[in-house]
DSSP file (Angstrom, degrees, kcal/mol; ACC not computed):
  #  RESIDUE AA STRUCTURE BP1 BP2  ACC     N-H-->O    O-->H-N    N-H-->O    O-->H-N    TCO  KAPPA ALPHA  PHI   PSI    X-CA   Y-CA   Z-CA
    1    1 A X              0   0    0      0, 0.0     2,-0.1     0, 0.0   130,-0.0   0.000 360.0 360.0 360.0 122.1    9.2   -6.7   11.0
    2    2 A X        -     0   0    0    129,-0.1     2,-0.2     1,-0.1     8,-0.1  -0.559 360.0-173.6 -55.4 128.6    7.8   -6.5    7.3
    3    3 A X        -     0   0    0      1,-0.2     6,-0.2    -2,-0.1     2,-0.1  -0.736  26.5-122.3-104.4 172.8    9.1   -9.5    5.5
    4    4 A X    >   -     0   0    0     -2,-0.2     3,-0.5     1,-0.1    -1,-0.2  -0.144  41.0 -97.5-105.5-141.5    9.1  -10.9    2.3
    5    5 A X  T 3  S+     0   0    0      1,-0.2    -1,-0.1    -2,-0.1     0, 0.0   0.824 132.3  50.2 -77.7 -36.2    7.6  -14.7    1.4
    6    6 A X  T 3  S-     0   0    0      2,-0.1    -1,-0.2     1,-0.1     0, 0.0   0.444 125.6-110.9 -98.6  30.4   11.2  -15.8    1.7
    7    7 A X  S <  S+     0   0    0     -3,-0.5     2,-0.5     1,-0.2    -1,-0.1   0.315  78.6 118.4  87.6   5.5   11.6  -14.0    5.3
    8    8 A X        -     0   0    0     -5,-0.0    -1,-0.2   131,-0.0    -2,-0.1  -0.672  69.2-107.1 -90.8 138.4   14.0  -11.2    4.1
    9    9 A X        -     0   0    0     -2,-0.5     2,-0.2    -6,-0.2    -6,-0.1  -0.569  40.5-109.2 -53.4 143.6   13.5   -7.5    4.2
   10   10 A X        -     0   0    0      1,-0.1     3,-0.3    -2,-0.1    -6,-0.0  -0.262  21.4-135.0 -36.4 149.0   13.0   -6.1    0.9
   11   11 A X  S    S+     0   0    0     -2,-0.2     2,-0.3     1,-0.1    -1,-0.1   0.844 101.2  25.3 -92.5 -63.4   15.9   -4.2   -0.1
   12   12 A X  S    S-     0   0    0     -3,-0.1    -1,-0.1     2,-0.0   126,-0.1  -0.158  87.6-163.7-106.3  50.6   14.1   -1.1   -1.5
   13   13 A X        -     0   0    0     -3,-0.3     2,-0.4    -2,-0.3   122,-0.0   0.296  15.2-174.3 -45.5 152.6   10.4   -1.3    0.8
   14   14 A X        +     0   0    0     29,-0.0     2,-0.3     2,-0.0    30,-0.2  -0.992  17.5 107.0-139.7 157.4    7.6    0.9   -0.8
   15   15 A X  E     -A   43   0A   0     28,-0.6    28,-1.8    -2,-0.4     2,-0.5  -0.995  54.6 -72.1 178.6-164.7    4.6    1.8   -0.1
   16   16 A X  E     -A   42   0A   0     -2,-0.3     2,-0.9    26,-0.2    26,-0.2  -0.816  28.7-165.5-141.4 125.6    2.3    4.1    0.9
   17   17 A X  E     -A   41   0A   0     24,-1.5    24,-1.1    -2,-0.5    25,-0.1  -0.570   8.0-160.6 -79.4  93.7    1.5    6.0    4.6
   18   18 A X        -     0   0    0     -2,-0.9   109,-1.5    22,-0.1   110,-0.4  -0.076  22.1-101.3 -90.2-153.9   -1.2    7.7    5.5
   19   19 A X  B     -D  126   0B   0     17,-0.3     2,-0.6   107,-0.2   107,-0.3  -0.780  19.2-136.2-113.8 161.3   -1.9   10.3    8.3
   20   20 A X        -     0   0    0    105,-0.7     2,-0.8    -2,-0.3    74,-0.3  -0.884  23.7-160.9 -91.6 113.6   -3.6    9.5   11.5
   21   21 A X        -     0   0    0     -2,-0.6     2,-0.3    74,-0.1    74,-0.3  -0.816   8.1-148.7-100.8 123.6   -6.2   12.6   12.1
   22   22 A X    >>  -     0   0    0     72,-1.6     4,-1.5    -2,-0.8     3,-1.2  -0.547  27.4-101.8 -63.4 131.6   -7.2   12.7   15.6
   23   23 A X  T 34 S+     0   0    0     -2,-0.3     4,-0.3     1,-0.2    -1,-0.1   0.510 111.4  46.5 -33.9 -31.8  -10.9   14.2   16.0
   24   24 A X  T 34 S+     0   0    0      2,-0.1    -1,-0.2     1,-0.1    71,-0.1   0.076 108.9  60.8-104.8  20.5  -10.8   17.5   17.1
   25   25 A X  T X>>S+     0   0    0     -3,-1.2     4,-2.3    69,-0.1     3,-2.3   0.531  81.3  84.2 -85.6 -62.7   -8.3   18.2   14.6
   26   26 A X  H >X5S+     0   0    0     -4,-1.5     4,-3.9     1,-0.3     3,-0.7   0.808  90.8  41.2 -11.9 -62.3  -10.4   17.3   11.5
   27   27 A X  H 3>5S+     0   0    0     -4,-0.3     4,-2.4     2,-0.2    -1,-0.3   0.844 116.3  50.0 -75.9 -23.8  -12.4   20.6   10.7
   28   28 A X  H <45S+     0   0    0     -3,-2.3     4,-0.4     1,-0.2    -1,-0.2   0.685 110.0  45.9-110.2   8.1   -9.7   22.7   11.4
   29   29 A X  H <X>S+     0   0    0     -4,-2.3     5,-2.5    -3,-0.7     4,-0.9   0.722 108.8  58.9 -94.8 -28.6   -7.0   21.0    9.3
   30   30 A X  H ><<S+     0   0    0     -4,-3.9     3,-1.8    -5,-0.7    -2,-0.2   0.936  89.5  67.4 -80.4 -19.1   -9.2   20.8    6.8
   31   31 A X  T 3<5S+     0   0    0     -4,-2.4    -1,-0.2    -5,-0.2    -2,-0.1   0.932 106.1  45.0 -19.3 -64.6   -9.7   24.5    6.6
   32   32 A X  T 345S-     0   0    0     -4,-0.4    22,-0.4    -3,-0.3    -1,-0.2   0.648 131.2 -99.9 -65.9 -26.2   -6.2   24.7    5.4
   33   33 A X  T <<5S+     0   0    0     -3,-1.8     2,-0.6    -4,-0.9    -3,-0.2   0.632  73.2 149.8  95.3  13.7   -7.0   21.4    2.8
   34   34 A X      < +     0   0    0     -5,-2.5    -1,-0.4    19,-0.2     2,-0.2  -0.904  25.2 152.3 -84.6 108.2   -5.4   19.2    5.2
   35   35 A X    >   -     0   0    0     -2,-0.6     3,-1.2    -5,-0.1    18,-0.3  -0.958  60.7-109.0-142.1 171.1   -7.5   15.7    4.5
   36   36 A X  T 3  S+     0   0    0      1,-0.3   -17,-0.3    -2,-0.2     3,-0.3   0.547 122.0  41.2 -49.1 -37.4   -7.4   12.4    4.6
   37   37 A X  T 3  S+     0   0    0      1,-0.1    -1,-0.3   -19,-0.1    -3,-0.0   0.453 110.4  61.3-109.1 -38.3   -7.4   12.1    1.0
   38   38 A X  S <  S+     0   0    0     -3,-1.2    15,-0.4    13,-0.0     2,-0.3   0.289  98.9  64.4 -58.9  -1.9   -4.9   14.9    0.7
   39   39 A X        +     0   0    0     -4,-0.3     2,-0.2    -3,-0.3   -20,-0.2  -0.928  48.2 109.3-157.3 137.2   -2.0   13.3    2.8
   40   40 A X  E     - B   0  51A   0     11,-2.2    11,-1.4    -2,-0.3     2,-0.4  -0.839  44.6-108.9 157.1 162.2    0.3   10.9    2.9
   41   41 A X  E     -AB  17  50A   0    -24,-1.1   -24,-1.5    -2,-0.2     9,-0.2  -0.672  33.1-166.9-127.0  90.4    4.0    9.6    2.8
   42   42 A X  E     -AB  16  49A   0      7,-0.9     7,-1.6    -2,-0.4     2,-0.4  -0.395  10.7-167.9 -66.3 153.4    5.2    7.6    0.1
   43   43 A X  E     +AB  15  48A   0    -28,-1.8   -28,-0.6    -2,-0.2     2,-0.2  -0.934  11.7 162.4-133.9 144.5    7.9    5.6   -0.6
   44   44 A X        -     0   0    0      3,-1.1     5,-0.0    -2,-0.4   -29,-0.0  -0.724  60.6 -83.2-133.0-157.9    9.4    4.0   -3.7
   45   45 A X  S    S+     0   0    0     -2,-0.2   -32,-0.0     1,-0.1   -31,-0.0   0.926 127.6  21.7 -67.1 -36.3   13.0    2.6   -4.5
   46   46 A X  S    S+     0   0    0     15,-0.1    15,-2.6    14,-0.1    16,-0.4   0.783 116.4  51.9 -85.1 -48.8   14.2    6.2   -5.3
   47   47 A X  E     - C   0  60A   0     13,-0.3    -3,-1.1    14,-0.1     2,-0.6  -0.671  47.0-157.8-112.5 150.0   11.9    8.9   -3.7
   48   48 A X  E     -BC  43  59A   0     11,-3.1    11,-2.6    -2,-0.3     2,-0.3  -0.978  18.3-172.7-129.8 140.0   10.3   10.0   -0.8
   49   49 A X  E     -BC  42  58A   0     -7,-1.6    -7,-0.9    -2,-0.6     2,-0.3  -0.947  12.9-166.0-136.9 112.3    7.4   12.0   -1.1
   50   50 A X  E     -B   41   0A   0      7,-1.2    -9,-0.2    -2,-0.3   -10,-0.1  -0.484  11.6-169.7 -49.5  36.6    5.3   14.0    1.9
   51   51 A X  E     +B   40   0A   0    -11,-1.4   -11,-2.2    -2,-0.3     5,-0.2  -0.285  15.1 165.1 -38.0 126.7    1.5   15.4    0.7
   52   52 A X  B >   -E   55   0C   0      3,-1.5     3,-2.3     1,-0.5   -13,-0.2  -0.703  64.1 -80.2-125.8  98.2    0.3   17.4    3.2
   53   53 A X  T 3  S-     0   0    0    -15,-0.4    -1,-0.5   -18,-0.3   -19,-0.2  -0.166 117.5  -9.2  41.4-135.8   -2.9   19.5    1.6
   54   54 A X  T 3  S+     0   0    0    -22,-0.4     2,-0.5    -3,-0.1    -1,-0.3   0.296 118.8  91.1 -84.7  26.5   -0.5   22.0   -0.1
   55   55 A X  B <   -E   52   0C   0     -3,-2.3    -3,-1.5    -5,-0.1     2,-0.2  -0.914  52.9-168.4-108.6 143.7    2.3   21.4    0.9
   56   56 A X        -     0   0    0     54,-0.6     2,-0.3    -2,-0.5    -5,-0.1  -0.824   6.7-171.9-126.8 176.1    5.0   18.8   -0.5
   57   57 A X        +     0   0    0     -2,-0.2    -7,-1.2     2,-0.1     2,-0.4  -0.899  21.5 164.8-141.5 123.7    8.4   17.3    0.9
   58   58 A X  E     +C   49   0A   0     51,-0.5     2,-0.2    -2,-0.3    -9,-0.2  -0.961  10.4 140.5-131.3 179.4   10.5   15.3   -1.7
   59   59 A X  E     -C   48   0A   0    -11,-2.6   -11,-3.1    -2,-0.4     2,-0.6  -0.879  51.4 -94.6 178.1 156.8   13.9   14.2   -1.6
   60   60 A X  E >   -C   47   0A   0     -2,-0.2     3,-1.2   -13,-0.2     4,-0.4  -0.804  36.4-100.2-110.6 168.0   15.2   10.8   -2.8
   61   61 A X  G >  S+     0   0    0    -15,-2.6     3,-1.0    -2,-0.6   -14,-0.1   0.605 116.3  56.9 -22.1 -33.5   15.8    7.9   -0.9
   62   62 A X  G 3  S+     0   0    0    -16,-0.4    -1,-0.3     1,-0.2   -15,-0.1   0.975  96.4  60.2 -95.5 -48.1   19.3    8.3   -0.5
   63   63 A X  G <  S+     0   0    0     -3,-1.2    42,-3.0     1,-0.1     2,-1.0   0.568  80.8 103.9 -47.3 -17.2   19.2   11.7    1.1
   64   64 A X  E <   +F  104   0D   0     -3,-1.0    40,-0.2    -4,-0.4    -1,-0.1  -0.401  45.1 165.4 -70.2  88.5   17.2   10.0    3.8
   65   65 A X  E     +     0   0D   0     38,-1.2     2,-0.2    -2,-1.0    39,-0.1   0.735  55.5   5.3-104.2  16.7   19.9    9.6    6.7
   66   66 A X  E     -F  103   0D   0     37,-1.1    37,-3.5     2,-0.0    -1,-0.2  -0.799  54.3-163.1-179.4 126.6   18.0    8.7   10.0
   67   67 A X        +     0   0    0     35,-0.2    35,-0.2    -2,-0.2     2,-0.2  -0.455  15.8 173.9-100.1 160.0   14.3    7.8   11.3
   68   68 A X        -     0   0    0     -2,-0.2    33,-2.0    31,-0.0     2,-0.3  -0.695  30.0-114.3-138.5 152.2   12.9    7.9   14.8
   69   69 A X  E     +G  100   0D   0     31,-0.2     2,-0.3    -2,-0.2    31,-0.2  -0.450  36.8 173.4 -87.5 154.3   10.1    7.5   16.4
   70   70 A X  E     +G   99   0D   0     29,-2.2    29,-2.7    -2,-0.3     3,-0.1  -0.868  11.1  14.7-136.6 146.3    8.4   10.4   18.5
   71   71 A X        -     0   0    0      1,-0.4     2,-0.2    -2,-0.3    28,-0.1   0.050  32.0-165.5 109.9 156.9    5.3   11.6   20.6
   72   72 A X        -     0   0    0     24,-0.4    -1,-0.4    26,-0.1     2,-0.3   0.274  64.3-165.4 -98.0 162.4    3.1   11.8   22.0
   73   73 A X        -     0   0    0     23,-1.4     2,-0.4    -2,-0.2     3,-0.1  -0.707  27.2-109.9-106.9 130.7    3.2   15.7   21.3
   74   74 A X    >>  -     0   0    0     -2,-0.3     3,-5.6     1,-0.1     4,-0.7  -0.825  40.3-128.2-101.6 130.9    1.5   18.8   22.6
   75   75 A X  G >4 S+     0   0    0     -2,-0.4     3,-2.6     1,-0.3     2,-1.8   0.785 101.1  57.5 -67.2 -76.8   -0.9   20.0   19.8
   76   76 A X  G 34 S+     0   0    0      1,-0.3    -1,-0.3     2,-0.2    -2,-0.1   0.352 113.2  43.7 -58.4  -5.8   -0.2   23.2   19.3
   77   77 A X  G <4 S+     0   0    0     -3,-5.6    -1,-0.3    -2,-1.8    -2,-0.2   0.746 126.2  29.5 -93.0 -19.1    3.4   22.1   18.5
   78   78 A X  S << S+     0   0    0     -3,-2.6    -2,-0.2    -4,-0.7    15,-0.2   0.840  98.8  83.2 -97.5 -39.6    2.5   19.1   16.4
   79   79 A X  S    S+     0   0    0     -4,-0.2    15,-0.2    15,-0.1    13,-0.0  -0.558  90.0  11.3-105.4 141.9   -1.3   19.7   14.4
   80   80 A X  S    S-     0   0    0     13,-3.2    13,-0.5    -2,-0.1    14,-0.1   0.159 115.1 -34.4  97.6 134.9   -1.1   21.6   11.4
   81   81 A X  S    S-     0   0    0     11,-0.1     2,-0.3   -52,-0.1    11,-0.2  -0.281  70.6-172.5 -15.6 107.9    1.6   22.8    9.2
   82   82 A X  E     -H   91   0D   0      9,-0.9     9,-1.6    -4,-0.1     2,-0.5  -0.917  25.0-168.0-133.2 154.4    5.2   23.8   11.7
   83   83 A X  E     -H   90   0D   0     -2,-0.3     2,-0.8     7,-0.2     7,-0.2  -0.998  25.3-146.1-121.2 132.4    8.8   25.4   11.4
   84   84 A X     >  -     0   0    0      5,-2.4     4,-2.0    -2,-0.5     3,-0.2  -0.896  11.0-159.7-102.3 129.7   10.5   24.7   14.3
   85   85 A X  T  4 S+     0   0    0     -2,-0.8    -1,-0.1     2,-0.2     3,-0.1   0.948  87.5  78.9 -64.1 -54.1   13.0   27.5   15.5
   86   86 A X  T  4 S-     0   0    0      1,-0.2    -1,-0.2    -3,-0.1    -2,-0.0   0.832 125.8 -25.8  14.1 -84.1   14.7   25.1   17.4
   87   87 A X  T  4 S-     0   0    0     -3,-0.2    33,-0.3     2,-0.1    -2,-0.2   0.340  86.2 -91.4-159.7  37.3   16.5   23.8   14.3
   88   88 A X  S  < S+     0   0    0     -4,-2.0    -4,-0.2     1,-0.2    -3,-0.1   0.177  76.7 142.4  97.5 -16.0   14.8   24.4   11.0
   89   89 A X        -     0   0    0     -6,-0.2    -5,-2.4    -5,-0.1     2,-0.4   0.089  41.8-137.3 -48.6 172.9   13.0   21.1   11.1
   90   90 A X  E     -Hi  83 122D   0     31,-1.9    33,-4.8    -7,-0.2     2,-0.3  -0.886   6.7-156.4-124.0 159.9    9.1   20.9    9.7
   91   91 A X  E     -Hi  82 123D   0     -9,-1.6    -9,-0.9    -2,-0.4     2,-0.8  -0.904  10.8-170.0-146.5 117.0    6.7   19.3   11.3
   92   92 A X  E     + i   0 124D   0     31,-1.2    33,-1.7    -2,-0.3     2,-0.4  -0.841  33.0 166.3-118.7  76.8    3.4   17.9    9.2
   93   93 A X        +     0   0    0     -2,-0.8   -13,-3.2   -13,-0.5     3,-0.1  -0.815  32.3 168.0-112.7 149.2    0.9   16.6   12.3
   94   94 A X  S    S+     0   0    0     -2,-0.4   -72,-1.6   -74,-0.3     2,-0.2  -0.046  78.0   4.2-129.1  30.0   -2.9   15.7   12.6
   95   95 A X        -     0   0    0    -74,-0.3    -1,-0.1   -20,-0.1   -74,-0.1  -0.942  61.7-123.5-154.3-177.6   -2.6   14.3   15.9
   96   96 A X  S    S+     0   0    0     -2,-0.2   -23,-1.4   -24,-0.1   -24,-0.4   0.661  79.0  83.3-107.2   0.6   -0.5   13.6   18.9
   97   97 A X  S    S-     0   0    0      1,-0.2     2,-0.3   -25,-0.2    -1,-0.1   0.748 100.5  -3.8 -93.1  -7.9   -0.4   10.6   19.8
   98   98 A X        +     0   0    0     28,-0.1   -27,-0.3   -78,-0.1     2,-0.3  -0.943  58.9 154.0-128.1  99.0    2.3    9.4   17.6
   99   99 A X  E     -G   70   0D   0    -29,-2.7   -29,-2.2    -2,-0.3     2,-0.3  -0.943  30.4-114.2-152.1-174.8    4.8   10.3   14.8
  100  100 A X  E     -GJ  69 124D   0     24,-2.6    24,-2.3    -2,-0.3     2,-0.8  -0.974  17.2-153.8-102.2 129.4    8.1    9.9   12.8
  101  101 A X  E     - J   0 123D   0    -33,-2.0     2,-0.6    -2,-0.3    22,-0.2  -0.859  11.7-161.6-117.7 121.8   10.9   12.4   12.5
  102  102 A X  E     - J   0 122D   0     20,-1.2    20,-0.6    -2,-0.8     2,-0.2  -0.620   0.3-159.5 -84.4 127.2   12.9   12.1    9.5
  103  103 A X  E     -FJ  66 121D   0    -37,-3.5   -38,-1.2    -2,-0.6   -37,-1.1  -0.668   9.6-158.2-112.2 160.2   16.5   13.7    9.2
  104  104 A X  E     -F   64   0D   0     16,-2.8   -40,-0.2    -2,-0.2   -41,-0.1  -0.899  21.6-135.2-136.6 161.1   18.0   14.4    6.0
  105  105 A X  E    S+     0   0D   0    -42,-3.0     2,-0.5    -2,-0.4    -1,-0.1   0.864 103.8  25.3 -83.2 -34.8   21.6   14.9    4.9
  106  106 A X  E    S-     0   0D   0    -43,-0.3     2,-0.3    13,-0.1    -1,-0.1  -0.912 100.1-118.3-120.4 163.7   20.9   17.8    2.8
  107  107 A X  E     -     0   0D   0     -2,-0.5    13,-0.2    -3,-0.1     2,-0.2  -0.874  29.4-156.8-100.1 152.6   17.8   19.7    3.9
  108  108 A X  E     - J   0 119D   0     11,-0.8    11,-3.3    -2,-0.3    13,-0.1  -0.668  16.8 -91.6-135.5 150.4   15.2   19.8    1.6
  109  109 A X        +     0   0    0      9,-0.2   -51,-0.5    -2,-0.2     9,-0.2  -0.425  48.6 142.1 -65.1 160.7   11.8   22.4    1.0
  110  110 A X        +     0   0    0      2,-0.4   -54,-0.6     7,-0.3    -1,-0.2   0.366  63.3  33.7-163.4 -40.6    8.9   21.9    2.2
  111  111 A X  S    S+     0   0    0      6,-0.3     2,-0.4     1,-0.1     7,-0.1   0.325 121.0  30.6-124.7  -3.7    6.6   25.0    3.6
  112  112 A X  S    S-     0   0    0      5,-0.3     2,-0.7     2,-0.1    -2,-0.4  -0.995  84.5-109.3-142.5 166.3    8.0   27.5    0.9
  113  113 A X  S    S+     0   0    0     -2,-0.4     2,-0.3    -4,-0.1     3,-0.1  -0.760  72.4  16.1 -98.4 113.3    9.1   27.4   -2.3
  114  114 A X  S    S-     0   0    0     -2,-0.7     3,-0.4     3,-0.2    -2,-0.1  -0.685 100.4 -53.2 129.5 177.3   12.5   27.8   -3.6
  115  115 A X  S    S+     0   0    0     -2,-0.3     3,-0.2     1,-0.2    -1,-0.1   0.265 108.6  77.0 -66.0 -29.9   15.9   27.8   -1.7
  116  116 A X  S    S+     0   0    0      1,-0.2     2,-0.5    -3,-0.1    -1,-0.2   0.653  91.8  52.4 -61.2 -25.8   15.6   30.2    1.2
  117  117 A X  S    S+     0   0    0     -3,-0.4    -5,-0.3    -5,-0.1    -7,-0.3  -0.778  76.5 166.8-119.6  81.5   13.6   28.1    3.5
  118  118 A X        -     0   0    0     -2,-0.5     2,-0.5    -3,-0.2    -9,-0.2  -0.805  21.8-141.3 -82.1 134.5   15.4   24.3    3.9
  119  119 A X  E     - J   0 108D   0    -11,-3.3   -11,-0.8    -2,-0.2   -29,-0.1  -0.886  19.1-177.2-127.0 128.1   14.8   21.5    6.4
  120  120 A X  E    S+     0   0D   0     -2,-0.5   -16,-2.8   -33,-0.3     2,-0.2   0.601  81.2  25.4 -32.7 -33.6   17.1   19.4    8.0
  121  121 A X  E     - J   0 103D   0    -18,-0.3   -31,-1.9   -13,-0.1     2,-0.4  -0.893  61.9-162.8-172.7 126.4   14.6   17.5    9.5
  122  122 A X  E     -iJ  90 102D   0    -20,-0.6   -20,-1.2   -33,-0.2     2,-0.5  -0.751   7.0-158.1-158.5 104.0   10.8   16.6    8.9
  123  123 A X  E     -iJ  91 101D   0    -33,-4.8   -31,-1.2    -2,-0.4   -22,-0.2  -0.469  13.1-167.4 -78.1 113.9    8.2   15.1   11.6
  124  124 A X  E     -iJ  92 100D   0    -24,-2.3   -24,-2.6    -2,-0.5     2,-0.8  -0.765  22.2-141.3-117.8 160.3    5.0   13.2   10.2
  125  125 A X        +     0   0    0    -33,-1.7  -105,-0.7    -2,-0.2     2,-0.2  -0.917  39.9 175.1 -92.2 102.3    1.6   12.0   12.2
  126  126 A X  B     -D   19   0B   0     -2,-0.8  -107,-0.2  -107,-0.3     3,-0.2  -0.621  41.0-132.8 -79.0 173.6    1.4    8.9   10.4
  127  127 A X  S    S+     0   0    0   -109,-1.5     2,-0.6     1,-0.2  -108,-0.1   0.887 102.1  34.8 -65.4 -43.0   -1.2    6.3   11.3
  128  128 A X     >  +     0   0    0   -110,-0.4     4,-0.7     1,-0.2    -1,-0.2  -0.972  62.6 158.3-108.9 112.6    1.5    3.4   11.4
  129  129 A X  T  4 S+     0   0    0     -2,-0.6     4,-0.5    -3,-0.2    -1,-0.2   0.714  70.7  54.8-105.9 -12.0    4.3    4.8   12.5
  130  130 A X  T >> S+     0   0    0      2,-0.2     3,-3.7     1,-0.1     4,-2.6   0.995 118.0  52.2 -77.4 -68.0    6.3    1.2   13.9
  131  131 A X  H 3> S+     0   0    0      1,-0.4     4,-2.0     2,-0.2     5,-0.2   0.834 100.2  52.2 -65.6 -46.2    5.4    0.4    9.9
  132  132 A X  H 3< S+     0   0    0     -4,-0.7     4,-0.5     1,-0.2    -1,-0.4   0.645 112.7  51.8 -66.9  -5.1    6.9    3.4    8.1
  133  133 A X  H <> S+     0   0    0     -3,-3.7     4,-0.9    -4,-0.5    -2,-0.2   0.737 102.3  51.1 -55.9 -47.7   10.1    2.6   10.0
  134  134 A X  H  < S+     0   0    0     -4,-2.6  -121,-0.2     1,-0.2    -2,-0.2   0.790 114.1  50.6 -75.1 -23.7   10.4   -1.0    9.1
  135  135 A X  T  < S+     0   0    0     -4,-2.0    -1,-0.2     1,-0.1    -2,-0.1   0.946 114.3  43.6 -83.7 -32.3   10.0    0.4    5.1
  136  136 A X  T  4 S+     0   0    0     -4,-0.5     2,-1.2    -5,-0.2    -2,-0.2   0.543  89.0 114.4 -83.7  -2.9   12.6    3.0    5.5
  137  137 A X  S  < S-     0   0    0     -4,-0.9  -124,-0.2   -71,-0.0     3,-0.1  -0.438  72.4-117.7 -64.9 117.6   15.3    0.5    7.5
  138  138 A X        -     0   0    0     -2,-1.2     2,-0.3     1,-0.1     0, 0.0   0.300  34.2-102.3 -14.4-168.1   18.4    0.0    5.5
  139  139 A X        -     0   0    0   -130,-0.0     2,-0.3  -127,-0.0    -1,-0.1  -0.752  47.8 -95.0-148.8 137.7   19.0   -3.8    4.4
  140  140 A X        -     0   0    0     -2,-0.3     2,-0.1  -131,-0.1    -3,-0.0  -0.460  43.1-111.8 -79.6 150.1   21.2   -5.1    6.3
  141  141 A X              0   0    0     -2,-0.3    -1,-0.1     1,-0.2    -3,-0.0  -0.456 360.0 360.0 -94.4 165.6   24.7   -4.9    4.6
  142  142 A X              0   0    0     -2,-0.1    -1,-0.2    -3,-0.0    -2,-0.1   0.428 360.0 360.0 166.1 360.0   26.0   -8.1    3.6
């Protein structure tokens, strides 16, 4: 559990996540402008923010109503840019062995622009994934 010096969670954690790319992944996400350097999931007190290449996710914090952890995956559903039919969700992978799916109260864009295309729901490969949990956990109320 991330603490702070005086052993409490942080109220409002931030930081920043990056993605874990599996190897035989690399070349062909970066086709697309999916890199290392391109990607990531931040957090402040207010926003959450997805980079994937060109693609973005944000929403603020509050909208955020539920985390869990996921995978391992079969790639062709996970690497690379996804819609899932399923239920609208996105999915933002460069590997399998791991990821988070984040569920959201209002669904948010993500793989198009503008208002026709919303997702409930939005899965990322991070590298840490145990750690981008413990930064989005509530504070305990109190």
């Amino acid at each position: 559990m991330a603490s702070s010096a005086a052993g409490r969670v942080p109220a409002h954690p931030s930081g920043r996540f990056g993605f874990r790319f599996d190897p035989p992944f690399r070349l062909p996400l970066a086709l697309l402008g999916v890199r290392p350097e391109t990607t990531g999931v931040e957090l402040d007190a207010d926003t959450l923010t997805i980079r994937f290449g060109p693609w973005r996710l944000r929403t603020a914090r509050d909208n955020l109503i539920g985390a869990q952890a996921g995978g391992p995956y079969r790639w062709w559903r996970a690497v690379g840019p996804h819609l899932s039919l399923a239920d609208g969700g996105v999915t933002f992978g460069t590997g399998t062995t791991a990821g988070v799916c984040l569920r959201f109260a209002d669904p948010v864009p993500a793989l198009a622009p503008g208002r026709w295309l919303r997702h409930p729901a939005a899965t990322v490969t991070v590298a840490d994934p145990d750690g981008l949990l413990r930064a989005l956990r509530l504070p305990p109320a109190g």
